[in-house]
N, C-alpha and C positions, 0 to 999 in steps of 0.2 A: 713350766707349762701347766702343770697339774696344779701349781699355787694360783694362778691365774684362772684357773679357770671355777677353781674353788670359791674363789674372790667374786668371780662375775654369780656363781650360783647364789651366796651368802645375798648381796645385792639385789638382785633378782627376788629373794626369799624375803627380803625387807622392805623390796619395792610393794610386791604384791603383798604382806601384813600390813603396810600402812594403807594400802589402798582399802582394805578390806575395812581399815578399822575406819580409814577415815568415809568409808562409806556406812558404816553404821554410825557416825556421827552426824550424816545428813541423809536422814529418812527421807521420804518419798510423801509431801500431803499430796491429798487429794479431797476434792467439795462436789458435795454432792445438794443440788439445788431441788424442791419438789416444786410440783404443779400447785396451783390456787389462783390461779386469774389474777386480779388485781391484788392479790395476797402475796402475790412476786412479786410487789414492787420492795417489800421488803429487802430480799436479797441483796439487792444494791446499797441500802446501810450495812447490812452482814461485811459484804465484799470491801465495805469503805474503813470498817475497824480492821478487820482481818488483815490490809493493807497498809495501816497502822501500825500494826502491831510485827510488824516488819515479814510476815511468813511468807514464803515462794510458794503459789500454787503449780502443782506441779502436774496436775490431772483436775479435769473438773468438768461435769455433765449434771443431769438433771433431766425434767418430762415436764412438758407444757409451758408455763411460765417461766419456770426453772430452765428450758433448754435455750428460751429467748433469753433470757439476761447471761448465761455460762456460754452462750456461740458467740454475746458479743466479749465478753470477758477473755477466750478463747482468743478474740480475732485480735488484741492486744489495746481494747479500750480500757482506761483506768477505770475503778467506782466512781470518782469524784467526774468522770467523762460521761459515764453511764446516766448519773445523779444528773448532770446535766444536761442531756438527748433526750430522759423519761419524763422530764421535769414543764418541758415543751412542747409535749408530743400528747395529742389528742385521740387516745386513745378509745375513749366512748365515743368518739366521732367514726374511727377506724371503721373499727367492729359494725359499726350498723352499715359500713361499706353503702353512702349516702355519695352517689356520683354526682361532681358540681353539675350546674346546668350548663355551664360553658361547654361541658363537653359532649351533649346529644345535640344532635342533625334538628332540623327545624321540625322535622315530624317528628323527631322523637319528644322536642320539648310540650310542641302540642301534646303527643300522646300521653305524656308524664304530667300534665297539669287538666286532666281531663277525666281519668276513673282514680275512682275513692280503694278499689280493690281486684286486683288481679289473680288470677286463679287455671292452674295448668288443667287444659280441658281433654283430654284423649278419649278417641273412642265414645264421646258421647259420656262421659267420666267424670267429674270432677273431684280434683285430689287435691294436696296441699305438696308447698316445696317442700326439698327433704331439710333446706336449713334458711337460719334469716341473713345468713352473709355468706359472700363469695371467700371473703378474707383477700379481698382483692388489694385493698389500700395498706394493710397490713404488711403485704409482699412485698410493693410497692415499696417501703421502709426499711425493709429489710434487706432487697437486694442495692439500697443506696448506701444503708451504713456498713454492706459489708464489701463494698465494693472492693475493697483493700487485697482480702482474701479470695476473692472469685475464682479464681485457678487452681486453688486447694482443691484436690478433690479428696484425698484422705488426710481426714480428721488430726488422725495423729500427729501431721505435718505441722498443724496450725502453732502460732507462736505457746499456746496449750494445748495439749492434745484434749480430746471430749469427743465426747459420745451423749447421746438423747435417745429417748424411748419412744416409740409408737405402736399401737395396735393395729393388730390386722382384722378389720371389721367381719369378714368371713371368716376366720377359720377361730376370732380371738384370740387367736395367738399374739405374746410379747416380740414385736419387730428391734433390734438394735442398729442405731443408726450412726455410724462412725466415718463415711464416705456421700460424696455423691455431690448433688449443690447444697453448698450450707442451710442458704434462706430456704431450698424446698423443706430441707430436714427436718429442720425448727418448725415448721410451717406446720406439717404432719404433726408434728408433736404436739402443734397446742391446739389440734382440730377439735375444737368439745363438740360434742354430738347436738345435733339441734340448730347448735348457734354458729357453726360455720359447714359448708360442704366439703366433704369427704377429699381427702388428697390422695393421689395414685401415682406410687414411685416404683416402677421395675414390675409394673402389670400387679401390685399390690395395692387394693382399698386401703387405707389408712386414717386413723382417727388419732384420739389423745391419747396418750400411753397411759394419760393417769387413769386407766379403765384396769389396766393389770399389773404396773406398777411405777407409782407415784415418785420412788424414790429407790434409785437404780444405784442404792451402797454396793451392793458386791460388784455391778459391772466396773464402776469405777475402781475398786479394789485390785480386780484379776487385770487393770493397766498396768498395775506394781506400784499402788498405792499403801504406805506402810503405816499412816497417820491419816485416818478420815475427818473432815470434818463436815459438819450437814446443819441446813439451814432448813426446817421446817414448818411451811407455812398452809398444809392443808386442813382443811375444815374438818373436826370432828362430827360425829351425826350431832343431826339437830334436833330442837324441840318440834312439835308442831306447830308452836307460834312463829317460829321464826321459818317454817316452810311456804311462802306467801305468793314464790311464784313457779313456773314449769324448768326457769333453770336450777331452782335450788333443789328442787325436785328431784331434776335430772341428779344433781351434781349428790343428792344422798343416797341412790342407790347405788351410783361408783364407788361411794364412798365405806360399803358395808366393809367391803374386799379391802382398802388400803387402808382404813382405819386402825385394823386389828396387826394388820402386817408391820405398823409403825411401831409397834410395841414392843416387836425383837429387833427391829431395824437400829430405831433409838437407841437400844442396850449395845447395839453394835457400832456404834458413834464415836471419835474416839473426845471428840467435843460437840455438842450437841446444844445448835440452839432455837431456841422455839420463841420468835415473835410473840408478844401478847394483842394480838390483830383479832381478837373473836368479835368486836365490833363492829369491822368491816365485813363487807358481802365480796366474792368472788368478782361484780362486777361495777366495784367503787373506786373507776379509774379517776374518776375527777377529785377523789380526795389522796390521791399521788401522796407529796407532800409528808402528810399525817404516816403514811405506812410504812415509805423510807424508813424515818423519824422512829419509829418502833424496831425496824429491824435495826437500827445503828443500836438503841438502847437494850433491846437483848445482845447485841454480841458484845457487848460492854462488859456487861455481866460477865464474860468470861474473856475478857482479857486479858488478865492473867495467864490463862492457858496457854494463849494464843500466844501469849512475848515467851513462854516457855517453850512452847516448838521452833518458834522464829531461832531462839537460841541456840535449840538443837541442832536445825539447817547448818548452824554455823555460815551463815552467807551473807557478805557485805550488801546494806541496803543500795539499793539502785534504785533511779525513776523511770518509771516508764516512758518510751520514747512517745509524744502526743501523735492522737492520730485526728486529721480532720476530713471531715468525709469530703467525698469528692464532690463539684457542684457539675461537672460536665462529661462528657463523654464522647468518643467519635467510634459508629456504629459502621463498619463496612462492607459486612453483608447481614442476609435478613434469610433467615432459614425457621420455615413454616411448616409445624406440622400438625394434623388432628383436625384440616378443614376441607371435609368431606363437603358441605352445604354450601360452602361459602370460597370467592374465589380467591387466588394469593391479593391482586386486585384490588379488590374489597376491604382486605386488610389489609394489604398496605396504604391503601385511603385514608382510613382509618386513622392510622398511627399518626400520618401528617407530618412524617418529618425526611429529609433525603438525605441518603443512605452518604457513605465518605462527609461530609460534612459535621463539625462541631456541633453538640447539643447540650441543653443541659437536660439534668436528670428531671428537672419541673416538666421538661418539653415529653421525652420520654414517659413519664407517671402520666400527661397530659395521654399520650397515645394509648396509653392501656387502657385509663378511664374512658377513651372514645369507643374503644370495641367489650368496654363491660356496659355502657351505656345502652347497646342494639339489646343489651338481655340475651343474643344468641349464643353466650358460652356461659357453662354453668363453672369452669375455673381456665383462667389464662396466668399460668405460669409460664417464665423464662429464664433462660440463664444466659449471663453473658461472661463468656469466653475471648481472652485473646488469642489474637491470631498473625502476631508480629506486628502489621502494622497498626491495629486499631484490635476494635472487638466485635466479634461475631453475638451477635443475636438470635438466641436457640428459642421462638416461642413455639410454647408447646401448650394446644389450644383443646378444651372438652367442649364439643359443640354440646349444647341444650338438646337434648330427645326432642324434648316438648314442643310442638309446630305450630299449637292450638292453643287459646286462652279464652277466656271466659271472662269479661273483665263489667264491672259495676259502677255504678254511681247515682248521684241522688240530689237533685239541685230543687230550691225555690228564689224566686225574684218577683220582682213587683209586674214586670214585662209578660215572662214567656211562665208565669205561672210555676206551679207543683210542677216536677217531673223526673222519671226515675230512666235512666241510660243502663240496656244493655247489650254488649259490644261480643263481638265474636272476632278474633284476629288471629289468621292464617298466615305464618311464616313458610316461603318456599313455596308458596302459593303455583306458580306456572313458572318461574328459574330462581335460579339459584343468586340470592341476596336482593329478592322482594320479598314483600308483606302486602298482607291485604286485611281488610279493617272494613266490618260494617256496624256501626252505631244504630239503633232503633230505639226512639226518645217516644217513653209512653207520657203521657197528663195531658193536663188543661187542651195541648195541641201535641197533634200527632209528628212527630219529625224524622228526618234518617239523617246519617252521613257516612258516604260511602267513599275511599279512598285506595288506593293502589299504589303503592311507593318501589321504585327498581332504584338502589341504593348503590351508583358507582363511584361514591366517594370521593377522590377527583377530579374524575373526569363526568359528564354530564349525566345525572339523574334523571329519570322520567316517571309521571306521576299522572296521576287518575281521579280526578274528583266527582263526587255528585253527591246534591248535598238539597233536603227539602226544611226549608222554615216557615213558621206561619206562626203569627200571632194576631191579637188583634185589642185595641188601646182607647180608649174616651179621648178625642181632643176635639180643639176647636174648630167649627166649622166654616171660621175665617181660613184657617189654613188650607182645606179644601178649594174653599173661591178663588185663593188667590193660586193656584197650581191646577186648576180644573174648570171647565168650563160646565158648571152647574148653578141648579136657580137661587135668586139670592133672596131667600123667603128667611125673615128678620125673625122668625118664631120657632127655628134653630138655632141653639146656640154649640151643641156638642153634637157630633155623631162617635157612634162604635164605627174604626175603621179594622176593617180584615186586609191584613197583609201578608200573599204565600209570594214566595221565592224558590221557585228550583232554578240551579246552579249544574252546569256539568263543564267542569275543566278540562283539557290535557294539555301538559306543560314539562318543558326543560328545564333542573337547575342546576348551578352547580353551585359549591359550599367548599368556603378558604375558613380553616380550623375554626368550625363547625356553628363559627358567629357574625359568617357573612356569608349572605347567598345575592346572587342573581338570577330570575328566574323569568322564565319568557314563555308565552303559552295563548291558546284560543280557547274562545268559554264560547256558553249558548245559556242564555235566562230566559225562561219566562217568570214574569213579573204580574202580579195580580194585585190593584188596591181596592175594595169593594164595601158595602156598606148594607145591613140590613133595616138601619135607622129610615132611610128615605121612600116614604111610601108615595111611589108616583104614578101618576097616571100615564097611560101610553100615550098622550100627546107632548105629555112635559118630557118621556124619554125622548121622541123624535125630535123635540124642539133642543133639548142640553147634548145631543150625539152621544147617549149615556144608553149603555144594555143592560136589561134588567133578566135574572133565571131565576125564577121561581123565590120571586119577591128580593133577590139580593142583586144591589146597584151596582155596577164594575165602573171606577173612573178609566183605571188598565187594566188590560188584557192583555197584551202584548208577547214575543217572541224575539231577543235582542242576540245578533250575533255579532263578537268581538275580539280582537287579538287583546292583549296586555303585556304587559312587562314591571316588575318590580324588584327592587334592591333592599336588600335586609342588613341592618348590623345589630345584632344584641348582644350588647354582653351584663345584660340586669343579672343579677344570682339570684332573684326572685320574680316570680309573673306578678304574684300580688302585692306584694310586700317589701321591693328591693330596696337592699341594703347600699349598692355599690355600684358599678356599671352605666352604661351609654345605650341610648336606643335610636335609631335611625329605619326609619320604616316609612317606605315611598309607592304607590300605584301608580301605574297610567293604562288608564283603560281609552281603548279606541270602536266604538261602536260604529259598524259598517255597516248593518243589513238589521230591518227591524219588520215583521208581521204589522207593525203601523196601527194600531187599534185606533187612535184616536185620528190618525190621517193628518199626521205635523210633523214624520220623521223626517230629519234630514242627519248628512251624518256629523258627528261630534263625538268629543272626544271631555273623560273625565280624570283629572289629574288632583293627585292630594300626596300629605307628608306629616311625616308626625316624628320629633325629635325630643330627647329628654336624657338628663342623667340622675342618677340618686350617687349618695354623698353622706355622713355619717357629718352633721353640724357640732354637736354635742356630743358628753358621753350618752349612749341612748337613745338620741334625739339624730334621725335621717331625713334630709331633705329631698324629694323630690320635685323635681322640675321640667315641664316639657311644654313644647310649642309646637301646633299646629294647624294647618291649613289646606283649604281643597279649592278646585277652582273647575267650571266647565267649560270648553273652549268649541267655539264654531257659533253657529246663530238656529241651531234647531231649537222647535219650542217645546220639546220634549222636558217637563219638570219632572217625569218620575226617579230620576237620579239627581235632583237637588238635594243640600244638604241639609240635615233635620236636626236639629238640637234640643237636648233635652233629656232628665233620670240620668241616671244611675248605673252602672254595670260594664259588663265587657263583651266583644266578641256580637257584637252589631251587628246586623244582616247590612249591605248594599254599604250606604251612606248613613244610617242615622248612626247618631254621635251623643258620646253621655255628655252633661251639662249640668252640673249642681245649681239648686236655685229654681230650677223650671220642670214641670212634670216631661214625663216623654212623650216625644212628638211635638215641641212649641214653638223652635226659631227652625224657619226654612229661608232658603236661599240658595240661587245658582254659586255662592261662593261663601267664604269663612273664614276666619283667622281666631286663633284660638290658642289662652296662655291658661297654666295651670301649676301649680303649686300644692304641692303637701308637708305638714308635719306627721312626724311619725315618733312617737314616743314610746320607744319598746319597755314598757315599764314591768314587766316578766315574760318571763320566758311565754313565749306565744302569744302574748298579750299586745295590744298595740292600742292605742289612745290617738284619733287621727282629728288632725285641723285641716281641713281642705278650702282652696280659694280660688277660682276659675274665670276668666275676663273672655270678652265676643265680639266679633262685628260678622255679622249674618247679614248676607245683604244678596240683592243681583244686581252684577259686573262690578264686586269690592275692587275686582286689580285693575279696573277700567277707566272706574272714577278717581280712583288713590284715595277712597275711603277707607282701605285697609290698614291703613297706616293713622286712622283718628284714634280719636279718644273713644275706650269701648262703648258700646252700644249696652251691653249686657254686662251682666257680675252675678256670683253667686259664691255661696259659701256652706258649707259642711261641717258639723263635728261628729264624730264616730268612735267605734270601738271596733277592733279585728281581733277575731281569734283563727289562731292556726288550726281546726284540726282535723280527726282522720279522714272527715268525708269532704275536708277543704277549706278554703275561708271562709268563715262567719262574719258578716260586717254588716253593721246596723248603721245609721247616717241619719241626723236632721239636718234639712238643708233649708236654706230660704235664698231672696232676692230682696234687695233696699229699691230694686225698681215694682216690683208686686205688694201687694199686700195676702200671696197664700208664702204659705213654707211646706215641706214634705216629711215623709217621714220614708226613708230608701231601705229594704233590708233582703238580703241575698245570704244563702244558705249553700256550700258544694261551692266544687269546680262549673265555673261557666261551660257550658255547652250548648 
């Protein structure tokens, strides 16, 4: 018995020697990634020799860019996986978190294509936001590719264990982050100050780690890491010549503190490698590619090293099992919280997608971008959890403080003259998921436009218009005669016509993901056309039924009251400029009751439509295309809502209608049909080189006579230049007609309003 047991002891004694020894045969690595924005794309050639080189990572973290590339390495993406996710991912698109336009409400696309500058207004205040991005789209990325791990909540679990750094913007204290939802983690981590909004995990502000420390060697060490290796890609201070903008700025006084700290870190390294990237900027994500390329060719340089630890491991090479990210999901339930202002309702309108049913992650990113689109949350994170049968949806929503805005703009055109917009808009205005919006258009003419939006998402919205235009234009004074009964004295040939328009809507719509609406509603005009050119005498007024006030001629006067209805599809990705998309835009107005100024109302009804898509012909080269038509129906001899063709522009009061070829205000007619055509040569970036070509038939009763269907009456044609920018499109345009002998010259300045 005593030999026996002697035997199990010896055993036992050589079990545990070999283990011990064979555990100091296979040390423990551990990678330690830093922060540098686009200077991390490095990492992933690091990560692609080092994998090479056959070494088992066996701990690995990192702060900011570093925490995004080691959470996905972490969650069991290859480099050569990673190399290929970063390689097609638009990452300077991300960051400026630019929401497509597919995904705002009809008022919202108007609102977004209408001020040059918005600005949070409180208390009679004006301040600036505290950053330029939500980091919204980013998330969005992040909870796809890691969709794998979603239920990990502690780190260690993950197929690598990691850890990431964050600051805590109050108190500056170093946060460690080793737990919780992966993508918030990473998120926090690469919060740079300025350039995205503040993340809050566990009632803590949180910013970029790389503010207190860039390159988190010991934490990864104290995992029981025995062999470190570090990958470093942060920016030394710079010269003054190379400090050119407010993020490099930013990013060199972070940089006093981790500069100097890199010095003993480095010496603590147990392979250390240092990219030659000084060329790149922290925000040179479009030159990807190039910076990979660098960090493969420094970990090169120490390969060597690298096949000499692999060897240490002592560990048969393996391949990583592929991971491909998931393109779907089935969401089934929806837990909301952080919306104080705003109702569950509301967001779930929003989202636009039902709950137990399949989606994909397109449809879902599609939902987030509808409620970052309102502007009412300053961050919408979520996490998604399963829950046996599918997954739970935790959004967890920062409503915006900010109620008030202050918004600007600044437009010229050949029509409505100089003139500079400024907008005051009241969110929560009288309940909870409206806005209210009043526009006050100073120059040439004074104008307003005041609106009220109650935003129920799927179910029907209710809305508030009133809106005052007025311009006034040289045309011919045949057009006059033939739409007015005034005197026909041959020694006019032009009058100034003045044209005011007040507008007061209220109307129903509702909106199917956020590119079709139906909308139904009663309006009231009063409509003014008048004239200071005609100096008559009070018997020529008695004798044309024309009233004259204080020298100016009214053909109308009037007060029109009207039900409508109209049907929306857009999905253009550009109001001016589209690259891609289909447009479908229909009216029918029914006018029932009119003040009668000229004593010829009867009632009638005005019906129009307007269709097009754009299309990408060439590389560069977009075609747009569209066709439309209006038409008036009944037998009143009311012409003041005939159709008017003629100029340049967009966003036309009543009926008139642009028409390349013919100044504004030159084809009228109770009816129209009308085809158009554009090139569009994007020959640099915001640059645009346009061919435009436009055909007509203006007539009264085109769909009566089935003259609509001839050979055009009219033609006209365009060449131009667009430029995109901050304060909107710029577009110049020579236009002529092979039926005139004038040509024009059209030039618009801003967002139309």
């Amino acid at each position: 018995m005593r030999k026996i047991l002697a035997l199990i002891i010896v055993l036992c004694s050589y079990a545990f020697g070999w283990a011990q020894a064979n555990a100091e045969e296979k040390p423990k690595v551990g990678v330690v990634l830093s922060g540098g924005g686009a200077k991390g794309l490095a990492h992933i050639g690091a990560l692609k020799v080092i994998e090479e080189s056959g070494v088992k990572v066996d701990f690995i973290g990192g702060t900011s860019m570093g925490a995004i590339v080691g959470a996905l390495y972490a969650s069991g993406y290859s480099a050569q996986e990673l190399d290929s996710i970063f390689k097609v991912t638009d990452f300077a698109g991300m960051i400026q978190d630019n929401v497509p336009r597919g995904a705002k409400t009809f008022y919202e696309k108007e609102d977004s294509e209408r001020y040059a500058l918005s600005l949070p207004f409180t208390n009679f205040n004006v301040s600036f936001p505290q950053a330029i991005s939500g980091g919204q789209n980013i998330y969005n990325e992040l909870v796809r590719l890691l969709f794998h791990v979603k239920d990990v909540q502690d780190f260690k679990k993950l197929p690598i264990p990691f850890l990431c750094i964050a600051t805590n913007v109050e108190t500056g204290e170093e946060v460690l982050l080793d737990g919780g939802y992966l993508p918030e983690a990473i998120m926090a981590s690469g919060t740079f100050p300025s350039l995205f909004e503040p993340s809050e995990i566990d009632g803590k502000i949180l910013i970029d780690g790389g503010v207190v420390n860039n390159y988190p060697i010991d934490e990864i060490r104290n995992m029981g890491a025995d062999i470190m290796i570090g990958v470093d890609v942060q920016h030394d201070l710079s010269t003054r010549e190379s400090l050119s903008s407010a993020t490099e700025i930013l990013l060199q006084i972070n940089n006093y503190r981790t500069v100097n700290d890199m010095k003993k870190k480095a010496e603590e390294t147990t392979i250390y490698i240092r990219p030659d990237i000084d060329e790149f900027s922290v925000i040179d994500f479009d030159r990807g590619p190039e910076i990979i390329s660098k960090g493969e060719e420094a970990a090169r340089l120490m390969k060597e090293k690298l096949e000499t630890v692999a060897q240490s491991q002592n560990i048969q090479t393996h391949q990583k099992t592929r991971i491909v990210p998931q393109d779907s999901l089935t969401i089934n339930r929806l837990v909301v919280r952080g919306n104080d202002q705003y109702t569950r309702g509301y967001i779930k309108g929003k989202l636009r997608f039902n709950l137990a049913e399949k989606i994909s992650f397109e449809k879902l990113k599609q939902g987030m971008n509808n409620l970052a689109a309102t502007g009412n949350f300053k961050a919408i994170r979520y996490e998604l959890v399963s829950n046996g049968l599918g997954t739970d949806l935790i959004l967890k929503l920062k409503e915006n403080p900010t109620k008030m805005f202050l918004k600007v703009a600044a437009h010229y055109d050949d029509l409505y003259k100089s003139s500079a917009l400024i907008n005051l808009t009241k969110k929560n205005f009288l309940l909870k998921d409206d806005v209210a919006s009043f526009d006050f258009i100073l120059g040439d003419h004074i104008r307003y436009n005041m609106q009220y939006y109650l935003d129920k998402g799927y179910y029907w919205s209710f809305g508030v218009n009133s809106s005052l235009t007025n311009f006034d234009e040289e045309i011919d004074y045949g057009l006059i005669r033939s739409n007015f009964t005034v005197p026909d004295d041959p020694n006019i040939r032009e009058i100034n016509l003045d044209v005011t328009d007040l507008t007061n809507q209220i109307y129903l719509q509702t909106v199917l993901r956020e590119e079709f609406a139906f909308t139904l509603g009663a309006e009231h005009k009063l409509l003014r056309y008048s004239t200071r050119t005609l100096n008559q005498t009070g018997e020529d007024i008695l004798e044309t039924s024309l009233a004259s006030d204080e020298g100016r001629t009214f053909f109308e006067n009037s007060n029109y009251f009207s039900t409508f209805g109209k049907i929306t599809l857009d999905t253009y990705d550009d109001k001016y400029f589209p690259t891609k998309g289909v447009l479908f835009d229909s009216d029918l107005h029914l006018y029932l009751f009119s003040s009668d100024f000229n004593d010829n109302f009867k009632e009638f009804s005005v019906g129009k439509a307007r269709m097009g898509t754009a299309f990408p012909l060439f590389n560069k080269i977009i075609l747009n295309l569209e066709t439309e038509g209006g038409v008036k129906f009944g037998t009143s001899d009311v012409t003041s809502f005939d159709f008017i063709l003629g100029g340049f522009g967009n966003d036309f009061v009543n009926n008139f209608m642009p028409f390349f070829g013919y100044d504004f205000l030159s084809l009228t007619g109770n009816s129209y049909v009308k085809a158009y055509g554009r090139l569009d040569y994007n020959f640099a970036p915001k640059n645009h080189a346009l061919f435009t070509a436009n055909f007509a038939n203006v007539d009264d009763d085109l769909f009566r006579t089935g003259e609509w269907f001839s050979e055009p009456n009219f033609s006209g044609y365009g060449i131009g230049y667009g430029f995109e920018s901050f304060l909107g499109p710029i577009q110049i345009y020579y236009s002529w007609s092979p039926e005139t002998d004038n040509s024009n010259f059209f030039f618009s300045v801003g967002y139309w309003f």
